[in-house]
N, CA, C and O atoms as a Tinker XYZ file with bonds, in Angstrom:
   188  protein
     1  N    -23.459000   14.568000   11.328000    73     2
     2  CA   -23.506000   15.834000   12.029000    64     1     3
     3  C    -23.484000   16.982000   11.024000    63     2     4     5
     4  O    -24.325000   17.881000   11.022000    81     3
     5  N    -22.495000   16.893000   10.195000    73     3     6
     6  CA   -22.607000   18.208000    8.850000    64     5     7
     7  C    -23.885000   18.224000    8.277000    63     6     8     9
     8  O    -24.705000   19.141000    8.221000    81     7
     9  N    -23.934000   17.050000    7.852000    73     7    10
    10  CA   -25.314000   16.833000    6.917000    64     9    11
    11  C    -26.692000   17.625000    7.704000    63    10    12    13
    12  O    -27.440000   18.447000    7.175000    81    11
    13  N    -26.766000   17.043000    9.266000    73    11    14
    14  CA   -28.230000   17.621000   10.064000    64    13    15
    15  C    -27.855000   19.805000    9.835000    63    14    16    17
    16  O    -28.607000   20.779000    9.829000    81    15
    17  N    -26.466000   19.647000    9.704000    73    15    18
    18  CA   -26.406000   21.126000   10.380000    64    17    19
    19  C    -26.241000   21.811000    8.725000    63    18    20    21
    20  O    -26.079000   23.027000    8.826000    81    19
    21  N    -26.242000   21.311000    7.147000    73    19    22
    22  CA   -26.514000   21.780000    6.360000    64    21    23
    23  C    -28.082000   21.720000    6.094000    63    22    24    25
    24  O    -28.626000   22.601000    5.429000    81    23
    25  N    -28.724000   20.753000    6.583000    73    23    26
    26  CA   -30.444000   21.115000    6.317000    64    25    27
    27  C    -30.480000   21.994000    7.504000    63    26    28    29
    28  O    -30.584000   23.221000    7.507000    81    27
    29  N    -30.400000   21.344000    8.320000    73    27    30
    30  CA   -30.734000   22.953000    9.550000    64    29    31
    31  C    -30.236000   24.295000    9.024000    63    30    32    33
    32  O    -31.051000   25.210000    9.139000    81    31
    33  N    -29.195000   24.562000    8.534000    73    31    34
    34  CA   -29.073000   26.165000    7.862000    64    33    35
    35  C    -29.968000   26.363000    6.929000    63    34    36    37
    36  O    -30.739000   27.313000    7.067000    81    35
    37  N    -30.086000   25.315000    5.510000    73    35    38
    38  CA   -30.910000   25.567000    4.937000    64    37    39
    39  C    -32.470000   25.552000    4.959000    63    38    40    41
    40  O    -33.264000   25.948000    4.105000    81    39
    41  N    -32.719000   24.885000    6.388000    73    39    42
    42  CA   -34.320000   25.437000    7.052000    64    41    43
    43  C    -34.010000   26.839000    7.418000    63    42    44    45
    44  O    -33.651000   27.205000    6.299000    81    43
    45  N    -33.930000   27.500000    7.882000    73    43    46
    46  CA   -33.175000   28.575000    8.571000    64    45    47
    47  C    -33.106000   29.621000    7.712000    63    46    48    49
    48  O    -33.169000   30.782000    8.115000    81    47
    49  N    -32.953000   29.264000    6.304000    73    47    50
    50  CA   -32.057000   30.449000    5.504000    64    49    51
    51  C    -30.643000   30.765000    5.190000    63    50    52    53
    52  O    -30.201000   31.535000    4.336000    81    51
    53  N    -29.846000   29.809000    6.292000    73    51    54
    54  CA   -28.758000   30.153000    6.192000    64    53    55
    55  C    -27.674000   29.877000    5.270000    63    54    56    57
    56  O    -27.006000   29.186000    6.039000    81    55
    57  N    -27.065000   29.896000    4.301000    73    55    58
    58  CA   -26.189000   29.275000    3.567000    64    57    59
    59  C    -25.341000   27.720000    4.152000    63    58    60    61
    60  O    -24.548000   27.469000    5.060000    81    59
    61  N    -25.888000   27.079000    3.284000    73    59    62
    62  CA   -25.366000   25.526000    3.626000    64    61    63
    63  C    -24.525000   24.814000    3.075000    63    62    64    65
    64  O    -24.375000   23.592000    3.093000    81    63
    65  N    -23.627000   26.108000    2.270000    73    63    66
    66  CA   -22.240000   25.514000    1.448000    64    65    67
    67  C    -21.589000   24.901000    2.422000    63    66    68    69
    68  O    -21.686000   23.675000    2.485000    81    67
    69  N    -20.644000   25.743000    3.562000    73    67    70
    70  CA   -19.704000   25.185000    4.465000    64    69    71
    71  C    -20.032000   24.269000    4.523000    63    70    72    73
    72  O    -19.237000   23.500000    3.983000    81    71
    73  N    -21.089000   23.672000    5.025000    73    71    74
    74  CA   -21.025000   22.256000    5.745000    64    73    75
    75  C    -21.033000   21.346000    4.807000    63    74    76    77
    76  O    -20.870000   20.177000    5.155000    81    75
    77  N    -21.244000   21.700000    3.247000    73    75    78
    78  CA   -21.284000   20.481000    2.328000    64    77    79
    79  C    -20.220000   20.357000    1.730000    63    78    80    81
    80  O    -19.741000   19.307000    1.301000    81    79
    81  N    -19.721000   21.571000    1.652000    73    79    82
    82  CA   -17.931000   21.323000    1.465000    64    81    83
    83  C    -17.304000   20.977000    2.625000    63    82    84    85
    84  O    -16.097000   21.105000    2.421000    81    83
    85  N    -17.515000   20.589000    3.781000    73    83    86
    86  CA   -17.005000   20.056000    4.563000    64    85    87
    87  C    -17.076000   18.422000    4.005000    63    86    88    89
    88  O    -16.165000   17.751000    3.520000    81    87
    89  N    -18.435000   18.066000    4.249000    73    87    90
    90  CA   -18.639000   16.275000    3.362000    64    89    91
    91  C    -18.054000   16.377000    2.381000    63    90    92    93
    92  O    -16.942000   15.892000    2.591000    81    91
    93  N    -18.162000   16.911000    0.864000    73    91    94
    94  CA   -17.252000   16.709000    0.084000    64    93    95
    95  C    -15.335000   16.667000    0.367000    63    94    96    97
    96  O    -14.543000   15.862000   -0.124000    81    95
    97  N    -15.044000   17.794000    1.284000    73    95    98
    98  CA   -13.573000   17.198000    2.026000    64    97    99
    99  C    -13.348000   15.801000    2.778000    63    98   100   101
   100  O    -12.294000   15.170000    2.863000    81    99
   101  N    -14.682000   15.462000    3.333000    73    99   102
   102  CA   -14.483000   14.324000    4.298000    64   101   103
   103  C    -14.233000   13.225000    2.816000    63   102   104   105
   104  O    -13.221000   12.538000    2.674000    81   103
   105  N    -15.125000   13.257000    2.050000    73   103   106
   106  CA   -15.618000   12.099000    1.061000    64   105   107
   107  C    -14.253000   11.645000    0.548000    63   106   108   109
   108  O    -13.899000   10.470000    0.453000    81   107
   109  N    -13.317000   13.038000    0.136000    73   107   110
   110  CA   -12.241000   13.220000   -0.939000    64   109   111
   111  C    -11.325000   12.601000   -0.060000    63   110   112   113
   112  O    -10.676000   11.660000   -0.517000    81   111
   113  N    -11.179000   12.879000    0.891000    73   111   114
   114  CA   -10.197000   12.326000    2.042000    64   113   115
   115  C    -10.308000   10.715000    2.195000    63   114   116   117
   116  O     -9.317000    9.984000    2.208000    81   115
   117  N    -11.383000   10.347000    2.286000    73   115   118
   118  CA   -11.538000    8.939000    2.338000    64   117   119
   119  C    -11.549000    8.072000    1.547000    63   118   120   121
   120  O    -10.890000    7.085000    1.872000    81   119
   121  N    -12.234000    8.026000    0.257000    73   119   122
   122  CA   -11.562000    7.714000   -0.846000    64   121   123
   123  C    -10.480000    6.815000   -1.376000    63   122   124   125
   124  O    -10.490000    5.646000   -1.759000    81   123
   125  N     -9.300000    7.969000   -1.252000    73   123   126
   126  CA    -7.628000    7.464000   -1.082000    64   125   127
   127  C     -7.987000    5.840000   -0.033000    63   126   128   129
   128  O     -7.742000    4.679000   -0.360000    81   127
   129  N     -8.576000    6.315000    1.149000    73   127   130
   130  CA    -7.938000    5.553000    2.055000    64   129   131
   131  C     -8.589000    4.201000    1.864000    63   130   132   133
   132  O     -7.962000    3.188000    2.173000    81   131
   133  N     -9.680000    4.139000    1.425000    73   131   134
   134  CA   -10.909000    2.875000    1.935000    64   133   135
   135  C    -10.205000    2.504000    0.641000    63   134   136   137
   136  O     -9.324000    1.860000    1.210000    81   135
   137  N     -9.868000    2.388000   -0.720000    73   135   138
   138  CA    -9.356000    2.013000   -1.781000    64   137   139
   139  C     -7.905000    1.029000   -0.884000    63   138   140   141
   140  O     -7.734000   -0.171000   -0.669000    81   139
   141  N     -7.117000    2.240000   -0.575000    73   139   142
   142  CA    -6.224000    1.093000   -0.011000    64   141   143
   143  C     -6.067000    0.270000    1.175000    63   142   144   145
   144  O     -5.060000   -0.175000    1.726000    81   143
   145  N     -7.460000    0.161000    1.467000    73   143   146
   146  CA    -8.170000   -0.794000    3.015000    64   145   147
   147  C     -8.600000   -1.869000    1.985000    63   146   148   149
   148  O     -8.280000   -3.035000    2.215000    81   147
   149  N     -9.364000   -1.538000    0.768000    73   147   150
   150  CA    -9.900000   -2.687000    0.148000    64   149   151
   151  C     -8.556000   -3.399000   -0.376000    63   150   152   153
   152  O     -8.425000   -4.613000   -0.220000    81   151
   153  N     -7.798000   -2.812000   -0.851000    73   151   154
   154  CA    -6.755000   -3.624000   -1.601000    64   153   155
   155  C     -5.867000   -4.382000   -0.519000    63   154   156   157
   156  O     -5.425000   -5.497000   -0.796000    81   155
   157  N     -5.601000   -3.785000    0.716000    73   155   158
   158  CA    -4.993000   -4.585000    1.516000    64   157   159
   159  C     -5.417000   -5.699000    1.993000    63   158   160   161
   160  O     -4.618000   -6.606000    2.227000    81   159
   161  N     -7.132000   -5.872000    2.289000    73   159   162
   162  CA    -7.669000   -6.808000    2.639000    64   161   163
   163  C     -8.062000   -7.963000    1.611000    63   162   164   165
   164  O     -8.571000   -9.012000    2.006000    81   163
   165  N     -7.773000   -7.684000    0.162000    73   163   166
   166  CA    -7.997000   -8.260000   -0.769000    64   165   167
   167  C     -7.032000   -9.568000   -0.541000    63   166   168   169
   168  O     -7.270000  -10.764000   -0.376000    81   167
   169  N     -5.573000   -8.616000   -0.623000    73   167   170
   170  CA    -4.549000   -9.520000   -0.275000    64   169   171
   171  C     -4.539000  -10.373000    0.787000    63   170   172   173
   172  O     -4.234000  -11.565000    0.768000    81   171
   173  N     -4.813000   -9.849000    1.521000    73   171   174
   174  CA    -5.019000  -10.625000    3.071000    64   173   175
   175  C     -6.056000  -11.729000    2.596000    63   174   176   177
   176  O     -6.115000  -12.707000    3.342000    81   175
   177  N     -6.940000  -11.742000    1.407000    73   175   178
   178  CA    -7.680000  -12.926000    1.619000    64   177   179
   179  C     -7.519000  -13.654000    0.737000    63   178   180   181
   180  O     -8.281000  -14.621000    0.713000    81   179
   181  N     -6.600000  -13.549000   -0.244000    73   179   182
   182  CA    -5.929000  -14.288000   -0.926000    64   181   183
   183  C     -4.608000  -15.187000   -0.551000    63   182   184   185
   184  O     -4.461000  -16.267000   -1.124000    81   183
   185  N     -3.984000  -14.894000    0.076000    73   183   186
   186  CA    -2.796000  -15.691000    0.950000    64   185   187
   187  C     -2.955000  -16.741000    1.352000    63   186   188
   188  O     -2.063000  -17.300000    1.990000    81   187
């Protein structure tokens, strides 16, 4: 949804920072988490 609505501004003219610093917040946020989804499930398949 960010992504369609940063090319849509930037068809437009409109400045398409916000919405890509929005993905870069989403990215940074997730990160942390999927790291410790992989490591938990690592364990889980080692047991």
């Amino acid at each position: 949804i960010f992504g369609v609505g940063a090319v849509e501004a930037a068809v437009t003219g409109q400045p398409a920072q916000p919405h890509l610093l929005v993905l870069g917040g989403l990215l940074l946020g997730t990160l942390p988490l999927g790291l410790w989804a992989s490591t938990a499930a690592l364990r889980q398949a080692l047991e």
